[in-house]
C-alpha positions in Angstrom: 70.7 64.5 89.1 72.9 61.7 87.7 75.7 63.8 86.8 76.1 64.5 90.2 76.7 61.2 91.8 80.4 61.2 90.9 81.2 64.2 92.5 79.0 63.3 95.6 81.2 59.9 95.9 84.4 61.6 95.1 83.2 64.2 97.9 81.9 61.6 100.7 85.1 59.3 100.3 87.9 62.8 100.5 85.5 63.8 103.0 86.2 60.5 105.1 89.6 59.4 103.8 90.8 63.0 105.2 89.0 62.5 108.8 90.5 58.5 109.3 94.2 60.2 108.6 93.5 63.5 110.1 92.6 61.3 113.4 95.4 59.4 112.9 97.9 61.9 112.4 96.1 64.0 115.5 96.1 61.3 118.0 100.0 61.1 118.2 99.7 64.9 118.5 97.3 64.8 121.3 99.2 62.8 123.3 102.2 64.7 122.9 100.4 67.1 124.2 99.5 65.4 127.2 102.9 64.1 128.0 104.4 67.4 127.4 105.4 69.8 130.1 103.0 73.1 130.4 105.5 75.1 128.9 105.3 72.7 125.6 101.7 72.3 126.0 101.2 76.1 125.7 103.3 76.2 122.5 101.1 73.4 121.1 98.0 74.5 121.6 99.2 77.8 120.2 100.7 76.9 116.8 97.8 74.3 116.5 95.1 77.7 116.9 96.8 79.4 114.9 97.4 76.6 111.9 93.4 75.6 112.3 93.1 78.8 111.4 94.6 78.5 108.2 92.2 77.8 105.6 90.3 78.9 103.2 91.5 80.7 100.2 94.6 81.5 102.0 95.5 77.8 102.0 94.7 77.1 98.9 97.1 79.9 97.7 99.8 78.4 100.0 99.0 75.2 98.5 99.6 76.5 94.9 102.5 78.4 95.4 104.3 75.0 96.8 102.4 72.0 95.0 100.8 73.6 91.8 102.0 73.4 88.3 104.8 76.2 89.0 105.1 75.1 92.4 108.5 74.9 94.8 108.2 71.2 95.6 106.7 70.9 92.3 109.2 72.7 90.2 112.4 71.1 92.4 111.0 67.3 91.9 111.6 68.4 88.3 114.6 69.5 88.4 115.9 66.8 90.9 113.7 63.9 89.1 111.8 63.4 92.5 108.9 60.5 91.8 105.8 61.8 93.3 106.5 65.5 92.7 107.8 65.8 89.1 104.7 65.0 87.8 102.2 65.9 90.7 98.9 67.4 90.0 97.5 69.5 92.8 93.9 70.3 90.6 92.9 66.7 91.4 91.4 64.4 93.9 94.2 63.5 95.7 94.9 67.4 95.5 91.7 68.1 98.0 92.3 65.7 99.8 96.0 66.8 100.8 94.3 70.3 101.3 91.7 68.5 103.8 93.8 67.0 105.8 96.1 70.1 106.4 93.5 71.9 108.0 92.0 68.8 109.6 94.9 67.8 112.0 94.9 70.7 114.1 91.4 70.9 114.2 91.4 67.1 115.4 93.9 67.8 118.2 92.5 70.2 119.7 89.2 68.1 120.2 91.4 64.8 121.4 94.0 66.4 123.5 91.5 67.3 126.8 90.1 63.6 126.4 94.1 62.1 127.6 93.4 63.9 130.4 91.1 61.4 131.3 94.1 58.8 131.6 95.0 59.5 135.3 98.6 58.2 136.0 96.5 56.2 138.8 95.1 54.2 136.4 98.5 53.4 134.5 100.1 52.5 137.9 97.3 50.4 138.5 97.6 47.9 135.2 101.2 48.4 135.8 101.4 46.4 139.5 98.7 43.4 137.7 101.7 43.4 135.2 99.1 44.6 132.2 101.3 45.4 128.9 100.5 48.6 127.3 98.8 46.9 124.5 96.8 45.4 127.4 96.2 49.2 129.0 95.1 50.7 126.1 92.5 48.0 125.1 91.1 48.1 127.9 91.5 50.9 129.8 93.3 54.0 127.6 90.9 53.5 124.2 87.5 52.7 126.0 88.0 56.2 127.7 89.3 58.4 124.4 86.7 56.2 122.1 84.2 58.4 122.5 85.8 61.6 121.6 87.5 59.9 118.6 83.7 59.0 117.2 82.5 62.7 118.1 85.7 64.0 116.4 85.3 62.1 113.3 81.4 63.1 113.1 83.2 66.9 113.3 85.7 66.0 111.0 83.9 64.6 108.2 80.8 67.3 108.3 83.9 70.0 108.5 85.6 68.3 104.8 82.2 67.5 103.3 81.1 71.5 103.6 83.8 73.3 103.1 83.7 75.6 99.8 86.3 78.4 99.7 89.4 75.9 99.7 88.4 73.6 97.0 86.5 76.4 95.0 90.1 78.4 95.2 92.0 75.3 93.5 89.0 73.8 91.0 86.3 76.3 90.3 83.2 75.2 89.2 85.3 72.2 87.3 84.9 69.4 90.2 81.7 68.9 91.3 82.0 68.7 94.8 78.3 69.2 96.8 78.8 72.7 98.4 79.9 74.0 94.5 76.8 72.6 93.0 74.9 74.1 95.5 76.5 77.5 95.2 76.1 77.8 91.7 72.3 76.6 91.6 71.9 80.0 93.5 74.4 82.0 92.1 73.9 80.9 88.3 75.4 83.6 86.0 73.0 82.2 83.4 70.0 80.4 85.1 69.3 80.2 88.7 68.4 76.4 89.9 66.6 77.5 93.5 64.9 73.9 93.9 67.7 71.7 92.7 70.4 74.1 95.3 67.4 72.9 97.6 67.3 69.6 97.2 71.1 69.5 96.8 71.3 71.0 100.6 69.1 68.1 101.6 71.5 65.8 100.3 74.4 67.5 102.6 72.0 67.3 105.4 71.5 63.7 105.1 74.7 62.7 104.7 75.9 64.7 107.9 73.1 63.4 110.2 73.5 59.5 108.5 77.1 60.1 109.3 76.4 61.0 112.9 73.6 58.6 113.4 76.9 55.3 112.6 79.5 57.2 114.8 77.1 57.0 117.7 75.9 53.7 116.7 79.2 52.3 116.6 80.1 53.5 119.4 77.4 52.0 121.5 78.3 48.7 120.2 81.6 49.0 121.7 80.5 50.1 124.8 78.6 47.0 124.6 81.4 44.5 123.7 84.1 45.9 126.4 
């Protein structure tokens, strides 16, 4: 079991890393959305169903094509001495975790955007006559009413990262040991079959999904409490 742990820690912290930014990135996003007129907002919420759709093999591929060791980006920060890019390797880490977040923005926008709606314009006008700044409006009034679908988000967001298979197994192989590989290969063994280890392995996912879960909600509570 020992010469898993790396890949479990390198797994866990991609898998959170990518939520934090993909949250980040999808909050702007969501409102956006919600200050955007309906002919806007119906483009948005298209192009993001279509892009969370986008995963998979398929974006691994896409992923390749631009970022890999023959790559467009790759190949022009070569050419063009671009730091970042002329020596970028996408079979890494920080590959996955670029991967991760593509398909976790839209994912989290979609999720956030209906929770703005919650932000009447009442309220707004209200803070604004008491002569409340917007750091003061969101503090107290905008982020105590999205809070709780940023925690449920992140609890969808990181279970999302730390089971997907097809996108990291498309770039890596079996030559990262991220959790849902190991698992696969216990069952799948071209050699020898590991049933009870793939077993115990899928415990491990389990636990950290429901541990993950059990702090968002916990956290949030204490919040609630402290407002």
């Amino acid at each position: 079991m020992l010469q898993y742990i790396p890949g479990y820690l390198a797994l866990t912290f991609v898998s959170v890393l990518s939520a934090f930014i993909g949250i980040a990135i999808a909050l702007l996003g969501a409102y956006a959305i919600h200050t955007a007129g309906d002919k806007m907002k119906k483009f948005y919420i298209t192009t993001l169903n279509m892009t969370s759709n986008f995963q998979g093999i398929v974006l691994a591929f896409a992923f390749i094509l631009l970022l890999g060791n023959s790559g467009i980006l790759t190949t022009l920060g070569e050419r063009w001495n671009l730091a970042g890019l002329n020596s970028y390797d996408l079979y890494t880490t920080s590959g996955i975790l670029i991967t991760f977040i593509y398909f976790q923005i839209p994912l989290a926008t979609l999720l956030l955007y209906p929770s703005f709606d919650g932000i009447k314009t009442e309220y707004k006008e209200a803070a604004s006559l008491m002569n409340a700044t917007a750091w003061q409006f969101w503090s107290k009034i905008g982020l105590p009413l999205v809070l709780p679908s940023i925690f449920g988000t992140f609890s969808v967001l990181f279970s999302n990262a730390l089971a997907a298979y097809a996108t990291p197994y498309a770039l890596l192989g079996n030559n990262y040991a991220l959790l849902p590989i190991r698992i696969s290969s216990m069952f799948t063994g071209d050699v020898v079959q590991q049933v009870e280890l793939g077993s115990a392995l899928s415990i491990v996912m389990l636990v950290l999904m429901s541990t993950m879960t059990v702090l968002s909600n916990s956290l949030l509570k204490k919040f609630r409490k402290g407002v």
